[in-house]
C-alpha positions in Angstrom: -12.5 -28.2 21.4 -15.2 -27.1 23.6 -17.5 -30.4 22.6 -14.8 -32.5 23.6 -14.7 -30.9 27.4 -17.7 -31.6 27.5 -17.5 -35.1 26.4 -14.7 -35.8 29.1 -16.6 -33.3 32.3 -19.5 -35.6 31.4 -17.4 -38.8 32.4 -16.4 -37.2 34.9 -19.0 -35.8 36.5 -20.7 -39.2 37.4 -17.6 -40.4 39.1 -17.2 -37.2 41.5 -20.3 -38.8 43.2 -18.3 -42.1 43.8 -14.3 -41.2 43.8 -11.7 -39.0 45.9 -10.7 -36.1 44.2 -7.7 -37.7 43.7 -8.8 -40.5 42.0 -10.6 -38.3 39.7 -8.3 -36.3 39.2 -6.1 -39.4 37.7 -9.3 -40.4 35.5 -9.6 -37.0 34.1 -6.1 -37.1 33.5 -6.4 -40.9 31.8 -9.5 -40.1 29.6 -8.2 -36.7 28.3 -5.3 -39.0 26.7 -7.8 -41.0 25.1 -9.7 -38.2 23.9 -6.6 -36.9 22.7 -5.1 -40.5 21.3 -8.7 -40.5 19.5 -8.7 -37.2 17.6 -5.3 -38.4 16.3 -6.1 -41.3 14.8 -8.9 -39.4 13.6 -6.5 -36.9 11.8 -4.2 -39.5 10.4 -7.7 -41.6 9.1 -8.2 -38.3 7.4 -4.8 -38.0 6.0 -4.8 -41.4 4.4 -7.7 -40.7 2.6 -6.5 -37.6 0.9 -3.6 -39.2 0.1 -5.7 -41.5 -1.8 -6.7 -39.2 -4.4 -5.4 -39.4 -8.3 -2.2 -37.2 -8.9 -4.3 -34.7 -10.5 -6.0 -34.5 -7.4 -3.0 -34.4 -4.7 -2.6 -30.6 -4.9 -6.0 -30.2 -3.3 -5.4 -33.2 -1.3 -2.2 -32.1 0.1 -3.8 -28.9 1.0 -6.4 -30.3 2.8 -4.5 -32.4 4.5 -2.2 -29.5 5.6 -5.3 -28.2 7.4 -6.3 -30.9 9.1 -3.3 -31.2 10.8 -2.7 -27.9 11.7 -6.6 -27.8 13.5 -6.2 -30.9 14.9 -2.5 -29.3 16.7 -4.4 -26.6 18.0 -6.9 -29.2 19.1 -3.8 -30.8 21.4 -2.8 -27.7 22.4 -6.1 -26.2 23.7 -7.1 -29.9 25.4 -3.3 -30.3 27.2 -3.4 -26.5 28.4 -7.2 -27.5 30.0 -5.5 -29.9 32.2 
């Protein structure tokens, strides 16, 4: 989570020198949905391919899968709470 604030300060950070605070206020806003948009389709990229495992397989798959999702709805949670 704490990579990812970076990753969106960093944006950030070289339009403070040219934007209101308002206006970069709304681009912090704009680029922590993409950040956020991102990790989900990162998540369900990772779900498909556990779900692409043989039967014998699924258990573990299925397992995995569980945990990705829950980490990746912490993830949300942490990143929208930032805001």
């Amino acid at each position: 989570m704490e990579k990812l604030k970076i990753i969106v300060d960093e944006a950030i950070g070289e339009l403070e020198k040219t934007l209101s605070k308002d206006q970069v206020d709304e681009v912090s806003r704009v680029i922590n949905a993409a950040v956020i948009r991102g990790m989900l389709e990162g998540q369900h990229r990772a779900v498909d391919a556990c779900n692409n495992f043989a039967d014998a397989e699924q258990d573990m798959a299925h397992k995995i899968a569980t945990a990705i999702r829950k980490k990746n709805d912490a993830l949300i949670v942490n990143l929208s709470s930032m805001r």
